[in-house]
C-alpha positions, 0 to 999 in steps of 0.5 A: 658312234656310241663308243668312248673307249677304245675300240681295237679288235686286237686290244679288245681280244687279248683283253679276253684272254683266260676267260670264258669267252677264250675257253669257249673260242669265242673271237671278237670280228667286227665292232661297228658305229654302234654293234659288235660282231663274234663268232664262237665255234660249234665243237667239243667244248660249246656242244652239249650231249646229243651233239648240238651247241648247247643253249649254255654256250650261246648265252655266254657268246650273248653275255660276253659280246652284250657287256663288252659292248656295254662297257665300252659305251661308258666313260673311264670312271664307270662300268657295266655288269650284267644284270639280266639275261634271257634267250630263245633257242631257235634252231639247233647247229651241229657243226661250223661256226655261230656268229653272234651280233649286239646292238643297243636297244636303250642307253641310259644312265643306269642300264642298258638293255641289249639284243644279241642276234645269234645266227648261222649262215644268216639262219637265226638259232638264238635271240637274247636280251641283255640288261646291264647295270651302270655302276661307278669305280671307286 
């Protein structure tokens, strides 16, 4: 497992409180021996004008679920912030839910690079890469 925090679903959601990640909905489901599932809703706050999840939306579902990942791999006396983001936009969804899911591709010692896969009903619709910064608390 590459987690040294803690890792309670509960924990972990309330700490998203009055944050993008709770504006947008978005609910962490699933945390793994090394991957983080979310899903975030398809609706008037994630759509963009021609009624579809706007691509803005999807990055911030990659971003929150990437980072948080990021950070709870670390120990108590460091932490993560993004660093660089991309993401293809696949396929359009007008309705239902996205789910996205983070795994590690690189953890070392002053980044980590992460790959976010964002689908619905197992039909990809975004592919990100986060890259995180490792720094030291003061």
């Amino acid at each position: 497992m590459i987690w040294k925090k803690n890792t309670n679903l509960e924990n972990i959601n309330t700490s998203l409180k009055n944050t993008m990640a709770d504006f947008l909905n978005i609910k962490i489901i699933e945390i793994s021996e090394n991957t983080i599932v979310a899903t975030m809703p398809v609706f008037e706050k994630t759509i963009q004008p021609f009624g579809i999840l706007h691509g803005g939306a999807s990055v911030v579902l990659a971003e929150t679920i990437g980072s948080l990942a990021s950070n709870l791999c670390l120990e108590e006396n460091n932490f993560s912030v993004g660093l660089d983001i991309n993401a293809n936009h696949i396929k359009s969804v007008n309705n239902g839910y996205v789910t996205g899911i983070t795994k590690p591709l690189h953890l070392g010692k002053s980044t980590h690079v992460w790959e976010i896969k964002i689908a619905q009903e197992d039909k990809m619709t975004c592919i990100s890469r986060l890259t995180t910064a490792i720094l030291r608390k003061k």
